[in-house]
N, CA, C and O of each residue as an XYZ file, in Angstrom:
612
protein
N      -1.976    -16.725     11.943
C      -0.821    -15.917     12.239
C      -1.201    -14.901     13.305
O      -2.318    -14.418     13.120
N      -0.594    -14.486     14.300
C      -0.761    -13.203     15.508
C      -0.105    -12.470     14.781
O       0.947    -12.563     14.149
N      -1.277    -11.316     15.044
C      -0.930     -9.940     14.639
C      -0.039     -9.433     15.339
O      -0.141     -9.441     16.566
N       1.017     -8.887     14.708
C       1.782     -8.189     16.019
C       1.720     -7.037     16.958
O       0.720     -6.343     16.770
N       2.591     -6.589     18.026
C       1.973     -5.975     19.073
C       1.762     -4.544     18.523
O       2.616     -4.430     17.643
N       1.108     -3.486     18.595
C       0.963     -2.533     18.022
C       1.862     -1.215     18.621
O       2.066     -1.322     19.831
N       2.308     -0.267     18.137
C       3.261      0.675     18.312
C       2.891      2.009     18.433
O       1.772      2.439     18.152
N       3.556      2.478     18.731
C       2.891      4.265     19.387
C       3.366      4.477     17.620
O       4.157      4.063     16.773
N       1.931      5.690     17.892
C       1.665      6.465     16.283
C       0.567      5.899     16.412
O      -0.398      6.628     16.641
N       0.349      4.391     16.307
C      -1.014      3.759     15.521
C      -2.026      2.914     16.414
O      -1.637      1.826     16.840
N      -2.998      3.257     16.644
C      -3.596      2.469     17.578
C      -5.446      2.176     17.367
O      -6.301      3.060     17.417
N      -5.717      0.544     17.106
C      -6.772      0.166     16.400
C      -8.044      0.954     17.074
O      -7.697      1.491     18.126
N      -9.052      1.109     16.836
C     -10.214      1.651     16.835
C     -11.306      0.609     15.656
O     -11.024     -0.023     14.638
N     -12.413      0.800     16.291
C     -13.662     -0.118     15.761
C     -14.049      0.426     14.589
O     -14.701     -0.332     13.870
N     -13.746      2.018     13.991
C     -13.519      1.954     12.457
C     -13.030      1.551     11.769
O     -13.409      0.955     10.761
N     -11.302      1.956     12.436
C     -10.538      1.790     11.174
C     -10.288      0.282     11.256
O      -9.333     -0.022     10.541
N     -10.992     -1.068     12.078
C     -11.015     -2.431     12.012
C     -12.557     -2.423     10.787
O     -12.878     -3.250      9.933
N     -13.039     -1.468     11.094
C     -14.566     -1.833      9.902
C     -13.763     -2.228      8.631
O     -14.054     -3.352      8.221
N     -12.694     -1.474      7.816
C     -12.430     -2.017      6.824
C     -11.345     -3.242      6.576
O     -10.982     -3.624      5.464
N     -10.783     -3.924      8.192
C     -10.603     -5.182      7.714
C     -11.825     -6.549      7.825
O     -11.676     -7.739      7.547
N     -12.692     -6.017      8.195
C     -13.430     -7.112      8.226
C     -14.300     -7.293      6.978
O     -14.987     -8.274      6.691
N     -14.145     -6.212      6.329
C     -15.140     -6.433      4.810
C     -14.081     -6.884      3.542
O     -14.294     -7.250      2.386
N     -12.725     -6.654      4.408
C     -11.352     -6.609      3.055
C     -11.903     -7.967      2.133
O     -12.252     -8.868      2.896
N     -12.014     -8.214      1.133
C     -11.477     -9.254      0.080
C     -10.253     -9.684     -0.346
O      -9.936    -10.865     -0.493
N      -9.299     -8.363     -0.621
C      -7.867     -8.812     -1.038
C      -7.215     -7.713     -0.499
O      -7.858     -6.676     -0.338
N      -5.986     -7.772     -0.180
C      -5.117     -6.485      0.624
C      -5.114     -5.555     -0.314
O      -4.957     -5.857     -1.497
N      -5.321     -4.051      0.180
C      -5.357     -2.994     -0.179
C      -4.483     -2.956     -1.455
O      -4.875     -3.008     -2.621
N      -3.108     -2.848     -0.952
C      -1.786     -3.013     -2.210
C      -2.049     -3.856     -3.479
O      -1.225     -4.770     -3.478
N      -2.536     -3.900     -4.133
C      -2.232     -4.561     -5.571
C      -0.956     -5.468     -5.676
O      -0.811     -6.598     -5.210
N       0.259     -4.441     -6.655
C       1.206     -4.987     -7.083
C       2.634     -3.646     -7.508
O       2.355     -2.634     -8.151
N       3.590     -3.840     -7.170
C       4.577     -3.194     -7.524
C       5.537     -4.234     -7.828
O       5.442     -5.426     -7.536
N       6.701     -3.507     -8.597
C       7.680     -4.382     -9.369
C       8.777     -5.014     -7.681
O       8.872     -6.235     -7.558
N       9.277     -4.365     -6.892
C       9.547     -3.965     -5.760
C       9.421     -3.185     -4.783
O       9.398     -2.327     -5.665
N       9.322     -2.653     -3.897
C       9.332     -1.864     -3.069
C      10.241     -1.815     -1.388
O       9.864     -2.582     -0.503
N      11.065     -1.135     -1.214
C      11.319     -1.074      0.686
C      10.492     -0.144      0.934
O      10.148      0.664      0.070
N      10.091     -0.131      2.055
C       9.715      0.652      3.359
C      10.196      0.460      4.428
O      10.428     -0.503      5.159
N      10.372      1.929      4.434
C      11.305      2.181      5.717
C       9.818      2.251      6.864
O       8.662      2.460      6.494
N      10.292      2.005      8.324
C       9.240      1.663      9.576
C      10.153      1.859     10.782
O      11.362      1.894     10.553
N       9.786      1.972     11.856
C      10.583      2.800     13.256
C      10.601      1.586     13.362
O      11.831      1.603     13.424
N      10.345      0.414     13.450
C      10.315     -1.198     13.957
C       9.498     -1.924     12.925
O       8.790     -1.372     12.083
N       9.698     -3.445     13.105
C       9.142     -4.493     12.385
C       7.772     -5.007     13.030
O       6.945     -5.626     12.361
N       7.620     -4.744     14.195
C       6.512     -5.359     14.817
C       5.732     -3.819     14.938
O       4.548     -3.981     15.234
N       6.176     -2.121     14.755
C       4.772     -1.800     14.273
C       4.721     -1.700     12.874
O       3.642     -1.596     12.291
N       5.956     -1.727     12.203
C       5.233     -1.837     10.755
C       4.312     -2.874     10.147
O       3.479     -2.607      9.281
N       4.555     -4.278     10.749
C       3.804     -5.336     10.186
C       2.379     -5.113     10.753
O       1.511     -5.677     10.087
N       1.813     -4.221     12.137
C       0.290     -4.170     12.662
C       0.530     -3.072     11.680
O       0.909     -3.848     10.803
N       0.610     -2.056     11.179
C      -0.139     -1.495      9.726
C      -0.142     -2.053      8.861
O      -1.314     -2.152      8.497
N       0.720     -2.718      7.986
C       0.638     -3.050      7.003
C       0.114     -4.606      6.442
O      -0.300     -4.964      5.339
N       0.376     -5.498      7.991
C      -0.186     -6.822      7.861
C      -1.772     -6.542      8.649
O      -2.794     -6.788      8.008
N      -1.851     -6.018     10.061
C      -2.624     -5.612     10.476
C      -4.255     -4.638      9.728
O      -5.410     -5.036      9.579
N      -3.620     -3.331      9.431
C      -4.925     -2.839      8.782
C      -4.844     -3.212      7.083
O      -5.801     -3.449      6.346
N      -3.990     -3.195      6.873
C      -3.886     -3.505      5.068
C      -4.001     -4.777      4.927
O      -4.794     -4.759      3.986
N      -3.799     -6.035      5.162
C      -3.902     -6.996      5.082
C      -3.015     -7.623      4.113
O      -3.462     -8.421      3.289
N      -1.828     -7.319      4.162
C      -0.714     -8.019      3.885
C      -0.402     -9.593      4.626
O      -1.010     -9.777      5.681
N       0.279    -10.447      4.260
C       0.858    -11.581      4.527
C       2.036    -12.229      4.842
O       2.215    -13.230      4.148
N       2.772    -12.032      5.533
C       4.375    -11.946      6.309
C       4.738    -13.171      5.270
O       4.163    -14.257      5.351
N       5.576    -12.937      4.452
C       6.392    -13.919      4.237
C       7.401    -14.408      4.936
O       7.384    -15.536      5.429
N       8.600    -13.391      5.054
C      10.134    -13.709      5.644
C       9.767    -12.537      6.727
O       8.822    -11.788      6.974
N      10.955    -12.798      7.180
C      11.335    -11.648      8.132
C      12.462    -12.212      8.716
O      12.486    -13.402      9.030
N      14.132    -10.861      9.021
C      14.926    -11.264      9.136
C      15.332    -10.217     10.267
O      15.639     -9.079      9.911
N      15.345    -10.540     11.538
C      15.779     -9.278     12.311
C      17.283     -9.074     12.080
O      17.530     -7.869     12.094
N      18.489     -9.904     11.852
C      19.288     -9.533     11.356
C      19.946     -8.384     11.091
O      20.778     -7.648     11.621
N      18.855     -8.522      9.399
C      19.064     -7.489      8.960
C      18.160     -6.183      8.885
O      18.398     -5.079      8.396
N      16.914     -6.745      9.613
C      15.729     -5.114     10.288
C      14.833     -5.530      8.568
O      14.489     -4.581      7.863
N      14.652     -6.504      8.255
C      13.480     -6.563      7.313
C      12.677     -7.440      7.502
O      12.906     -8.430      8.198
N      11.309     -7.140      6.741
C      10.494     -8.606      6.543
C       9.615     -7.912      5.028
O       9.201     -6.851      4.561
N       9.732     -9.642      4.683
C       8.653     -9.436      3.328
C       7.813     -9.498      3.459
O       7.470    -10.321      4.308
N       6.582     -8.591      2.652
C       4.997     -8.882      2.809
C       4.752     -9.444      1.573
O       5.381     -8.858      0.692
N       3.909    -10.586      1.077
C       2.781    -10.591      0.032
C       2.033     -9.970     -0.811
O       0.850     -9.953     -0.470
N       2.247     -9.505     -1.682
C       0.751     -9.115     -2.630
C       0.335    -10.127     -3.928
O       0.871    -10.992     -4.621
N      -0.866     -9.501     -3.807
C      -2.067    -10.285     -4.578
C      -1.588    -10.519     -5.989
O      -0.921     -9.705     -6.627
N      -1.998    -11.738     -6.435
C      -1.583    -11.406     -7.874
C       0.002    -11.344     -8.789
O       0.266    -11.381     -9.991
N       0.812    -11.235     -7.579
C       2.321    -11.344     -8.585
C       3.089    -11.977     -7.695
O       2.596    -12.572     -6.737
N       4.298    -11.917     -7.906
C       5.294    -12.053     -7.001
C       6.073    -11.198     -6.212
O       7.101    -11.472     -5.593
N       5.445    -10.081     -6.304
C       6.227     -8.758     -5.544
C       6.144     -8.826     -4.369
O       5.052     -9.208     -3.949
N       7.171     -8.513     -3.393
C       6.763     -8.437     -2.148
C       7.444     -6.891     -2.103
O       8.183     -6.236     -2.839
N       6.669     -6.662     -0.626
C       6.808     -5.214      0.046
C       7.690     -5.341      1.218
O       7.287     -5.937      2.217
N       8.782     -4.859      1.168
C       9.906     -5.239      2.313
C       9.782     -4.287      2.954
O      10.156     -3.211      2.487
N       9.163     -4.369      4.363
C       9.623     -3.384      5.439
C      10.884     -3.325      6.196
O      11.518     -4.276      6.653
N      11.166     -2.009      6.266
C      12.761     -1.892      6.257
C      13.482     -1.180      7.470
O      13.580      0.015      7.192
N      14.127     -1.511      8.946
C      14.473     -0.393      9.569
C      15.382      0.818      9.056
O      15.416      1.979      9.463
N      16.304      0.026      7.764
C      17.070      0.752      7.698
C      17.096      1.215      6.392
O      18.155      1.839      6.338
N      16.559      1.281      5.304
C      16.094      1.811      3.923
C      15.074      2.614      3.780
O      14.102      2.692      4.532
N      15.356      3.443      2.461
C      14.009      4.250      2.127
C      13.626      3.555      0.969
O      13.973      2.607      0.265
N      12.739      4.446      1.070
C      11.319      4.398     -0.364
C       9.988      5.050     -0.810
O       9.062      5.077      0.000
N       9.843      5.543     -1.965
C       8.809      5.602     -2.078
C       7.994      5.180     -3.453
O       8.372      5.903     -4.376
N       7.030      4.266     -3.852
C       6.931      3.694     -5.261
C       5.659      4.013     -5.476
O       4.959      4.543     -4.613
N       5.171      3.649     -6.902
C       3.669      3.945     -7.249
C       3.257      2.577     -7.119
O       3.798      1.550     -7.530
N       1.655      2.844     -6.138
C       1.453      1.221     -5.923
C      -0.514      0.782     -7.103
O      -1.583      1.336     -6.846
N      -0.378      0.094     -7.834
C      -1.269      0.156     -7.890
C      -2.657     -0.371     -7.323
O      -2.571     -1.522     -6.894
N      -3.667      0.091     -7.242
C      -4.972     -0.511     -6.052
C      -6.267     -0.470     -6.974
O      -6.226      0.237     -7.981
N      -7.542     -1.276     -6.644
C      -8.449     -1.333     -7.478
C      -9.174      0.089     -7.198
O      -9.915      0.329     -8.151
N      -9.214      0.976     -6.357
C      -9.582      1.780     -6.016
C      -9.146      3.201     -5.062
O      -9.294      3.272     -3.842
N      -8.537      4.368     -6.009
C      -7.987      5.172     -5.477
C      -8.656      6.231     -4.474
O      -8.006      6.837     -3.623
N     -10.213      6.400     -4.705
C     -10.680      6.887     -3.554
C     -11.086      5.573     -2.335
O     -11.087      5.990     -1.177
N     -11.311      4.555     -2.451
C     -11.403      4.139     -0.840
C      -9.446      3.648     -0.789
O      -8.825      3.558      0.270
N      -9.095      3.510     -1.579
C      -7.261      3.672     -0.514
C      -7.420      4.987     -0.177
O      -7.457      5.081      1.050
N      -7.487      5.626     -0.508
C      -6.734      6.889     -0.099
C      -7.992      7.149      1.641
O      -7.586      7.966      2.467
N      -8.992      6.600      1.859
C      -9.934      6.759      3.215
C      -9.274      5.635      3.621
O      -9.025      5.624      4.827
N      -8.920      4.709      3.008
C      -8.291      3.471      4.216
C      -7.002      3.935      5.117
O      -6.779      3.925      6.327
N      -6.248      4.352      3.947
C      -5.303      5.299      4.729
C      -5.517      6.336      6.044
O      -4.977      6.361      7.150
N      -6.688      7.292      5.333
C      -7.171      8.169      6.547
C      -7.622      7.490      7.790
O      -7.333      7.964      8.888
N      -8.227      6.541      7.681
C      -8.990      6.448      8.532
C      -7.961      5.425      9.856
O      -8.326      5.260     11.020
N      -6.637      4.863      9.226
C      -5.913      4.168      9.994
C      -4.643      4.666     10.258
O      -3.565      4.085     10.380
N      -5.037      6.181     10.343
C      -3.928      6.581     10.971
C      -2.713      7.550     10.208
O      -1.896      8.313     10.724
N      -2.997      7.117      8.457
C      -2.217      7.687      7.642
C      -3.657      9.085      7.220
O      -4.821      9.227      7.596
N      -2.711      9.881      6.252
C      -3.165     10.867      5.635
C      -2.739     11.109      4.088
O      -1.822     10.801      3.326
N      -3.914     11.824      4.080
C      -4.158     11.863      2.600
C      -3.326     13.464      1.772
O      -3.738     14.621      1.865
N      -2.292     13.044      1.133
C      -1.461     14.339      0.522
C      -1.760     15.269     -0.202
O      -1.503     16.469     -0.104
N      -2.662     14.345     -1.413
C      -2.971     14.629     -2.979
C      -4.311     13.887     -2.870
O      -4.240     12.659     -2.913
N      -5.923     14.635     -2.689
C      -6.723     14.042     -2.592
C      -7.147     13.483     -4.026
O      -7.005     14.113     -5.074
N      -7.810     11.923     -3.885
C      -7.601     11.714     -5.243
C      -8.400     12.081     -6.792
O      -9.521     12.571     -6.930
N      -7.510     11.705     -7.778
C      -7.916     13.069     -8.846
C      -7.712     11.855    -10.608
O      -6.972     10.935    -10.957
N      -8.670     12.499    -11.107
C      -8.599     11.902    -12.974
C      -7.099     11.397    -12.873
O      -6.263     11.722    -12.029
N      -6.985     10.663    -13.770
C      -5.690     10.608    -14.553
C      -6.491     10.148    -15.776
O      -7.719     10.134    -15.861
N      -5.387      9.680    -16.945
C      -6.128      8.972    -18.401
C      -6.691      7.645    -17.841
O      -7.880      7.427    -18.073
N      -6.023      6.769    -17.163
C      -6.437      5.166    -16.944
C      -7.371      5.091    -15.626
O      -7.799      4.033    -15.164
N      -7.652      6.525    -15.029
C      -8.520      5.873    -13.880
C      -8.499      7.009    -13.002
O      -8.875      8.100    -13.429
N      -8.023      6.842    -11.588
C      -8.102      7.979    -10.694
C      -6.415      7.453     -9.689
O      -6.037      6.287     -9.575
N      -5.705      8.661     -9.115
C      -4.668      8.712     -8.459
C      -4.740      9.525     -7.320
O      -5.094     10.698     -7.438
N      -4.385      8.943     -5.998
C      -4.335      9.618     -4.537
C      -2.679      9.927     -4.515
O      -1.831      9.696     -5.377
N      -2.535     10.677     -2.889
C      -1.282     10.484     -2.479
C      -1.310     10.528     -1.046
O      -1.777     11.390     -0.302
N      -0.738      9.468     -0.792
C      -1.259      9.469      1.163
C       0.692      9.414      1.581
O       1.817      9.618      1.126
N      -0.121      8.955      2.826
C       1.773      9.297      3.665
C       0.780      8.071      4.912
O      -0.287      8.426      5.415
N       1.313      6.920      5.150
C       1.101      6.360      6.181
C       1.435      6.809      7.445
O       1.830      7.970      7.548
N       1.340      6.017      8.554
C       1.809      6.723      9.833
C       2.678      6.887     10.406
O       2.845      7.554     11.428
N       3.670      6.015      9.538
C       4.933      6.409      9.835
C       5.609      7.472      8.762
O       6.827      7.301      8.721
N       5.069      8.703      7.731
C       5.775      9.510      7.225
C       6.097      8.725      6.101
O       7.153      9.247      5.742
N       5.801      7.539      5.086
C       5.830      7.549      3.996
C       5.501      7.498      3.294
O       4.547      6.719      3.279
N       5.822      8.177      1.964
C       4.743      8.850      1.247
C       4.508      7.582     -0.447
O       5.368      6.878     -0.976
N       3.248      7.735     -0.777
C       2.565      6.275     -1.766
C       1.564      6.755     -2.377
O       0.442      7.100     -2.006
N       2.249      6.736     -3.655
C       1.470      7.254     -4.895
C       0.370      6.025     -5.319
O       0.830      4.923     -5.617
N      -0.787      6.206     -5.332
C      -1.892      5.041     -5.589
C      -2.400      5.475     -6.635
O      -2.647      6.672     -6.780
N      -2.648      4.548     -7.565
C      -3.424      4.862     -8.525
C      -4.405      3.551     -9.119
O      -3.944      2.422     -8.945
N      -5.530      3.661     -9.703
C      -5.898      3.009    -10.670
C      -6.379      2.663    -12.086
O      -6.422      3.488    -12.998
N      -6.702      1.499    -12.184
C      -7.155      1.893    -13.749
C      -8.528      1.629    -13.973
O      -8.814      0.725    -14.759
N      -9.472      2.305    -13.378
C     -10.865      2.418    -13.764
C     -11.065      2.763    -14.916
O     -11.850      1.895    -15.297
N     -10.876      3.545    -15.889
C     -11.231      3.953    -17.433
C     -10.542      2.996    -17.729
O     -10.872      3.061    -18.913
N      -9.813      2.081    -17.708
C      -8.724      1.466    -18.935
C      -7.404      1.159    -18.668
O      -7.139      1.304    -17.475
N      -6.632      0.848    -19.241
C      -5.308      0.709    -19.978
C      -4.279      1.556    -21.198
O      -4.858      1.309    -22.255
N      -3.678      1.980    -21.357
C      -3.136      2.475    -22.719
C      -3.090      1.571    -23.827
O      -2.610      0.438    -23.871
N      -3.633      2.205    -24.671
C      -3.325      1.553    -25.837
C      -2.344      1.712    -26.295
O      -1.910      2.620    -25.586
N      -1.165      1.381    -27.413
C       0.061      1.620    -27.734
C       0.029      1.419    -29.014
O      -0.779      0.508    -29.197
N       0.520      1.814    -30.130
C       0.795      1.548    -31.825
C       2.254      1.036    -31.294
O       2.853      1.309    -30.254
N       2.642      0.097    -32.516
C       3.841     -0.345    -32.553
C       4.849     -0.120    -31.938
O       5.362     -1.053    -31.320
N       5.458      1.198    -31.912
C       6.630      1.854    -31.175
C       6.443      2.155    -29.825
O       7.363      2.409    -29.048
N       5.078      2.122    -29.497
C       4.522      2.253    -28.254
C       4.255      3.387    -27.701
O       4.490      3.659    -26.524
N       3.732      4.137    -28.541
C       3.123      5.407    -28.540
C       2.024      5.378    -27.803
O       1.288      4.685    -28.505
N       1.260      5.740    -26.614
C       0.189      5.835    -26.498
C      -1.118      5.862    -27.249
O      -1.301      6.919    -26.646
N      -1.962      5.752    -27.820
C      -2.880      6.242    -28.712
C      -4.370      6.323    -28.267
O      -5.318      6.853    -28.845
N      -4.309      5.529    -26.861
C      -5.438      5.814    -26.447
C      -5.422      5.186    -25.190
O      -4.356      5.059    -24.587
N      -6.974      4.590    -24.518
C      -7.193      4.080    -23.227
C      -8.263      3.173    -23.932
O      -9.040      3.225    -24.886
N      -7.877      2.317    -22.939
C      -9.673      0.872    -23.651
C      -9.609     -0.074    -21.970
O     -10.381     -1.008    -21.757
């Protein structure tokens, strides 16, 4: 697939390419849905297919969207000219998302911090939107019947 052409705001450098060449699986995990809003489709897809390593499914100029891929489910990430959003995404690792971000252009909001199941960032990509990351390094919740929390494992 060609990457697409890249857009003012974001522009590659031999760092922030260091972390696609070591990537294993795209940054993003999994969300139930998500839009993102982007000034265009061809620079949102060089961030998000480009340094994150997302996977273009659709794309409809039409209507100013395209779907991305993530790992593991069926969710896709719709970049959007004309919608907002902002969702909790989860990632295997909330301190290197939250430097992948930095280092390609986005910034880091909420440097990342404990939670019960792991650790949580808050970045803002380069186009101004903002993505709650978190993971679950300690665990999972445990739940009693009614689904009470009762612990982490």
């Amino acid at each position: 697939m060609k990457t697409p052409g890249i857009g003012a705001g974001w522009e590659p450098t031999s760092q922030r390419l260091a972390w696609q060449a070591g990537l294993m699986t795209p940054l993003l995990l999994y969300v139930d849905a998500v839009t993102v809003p982007v000034p265009d489709l061809d620079t949102g897809m060089a961030f998000y297919c480009g340094a994150l390593g997302h996977e273009l499914i659709w794309r409809n100029e039409a209507v100013g969207q395209a779907g991305l891929r993530t790992p593991g489910s069926e969710t896709e990430i719709v970049l959007s000219t004309r919608q907002g959003y902002e969702p909790d995404w989860k990632v295997a690792s909330a301190d290197t998302a939250a430097e992948v971000f930095r280092a390609n252009g986005g910034r880091v909001l909420v440097e990342p911090i404990d939670i019960p199941i792991g650790r949580l960032a808050v970045v803002e990509d380069p186009f101004g939107n903002g993505l709650v990351l978190l993971d679950s390094t300690k665990g999972t919740y445990d739940t009693d019947e009614a689904g009470t929390v009762v612990g982490v494992s």
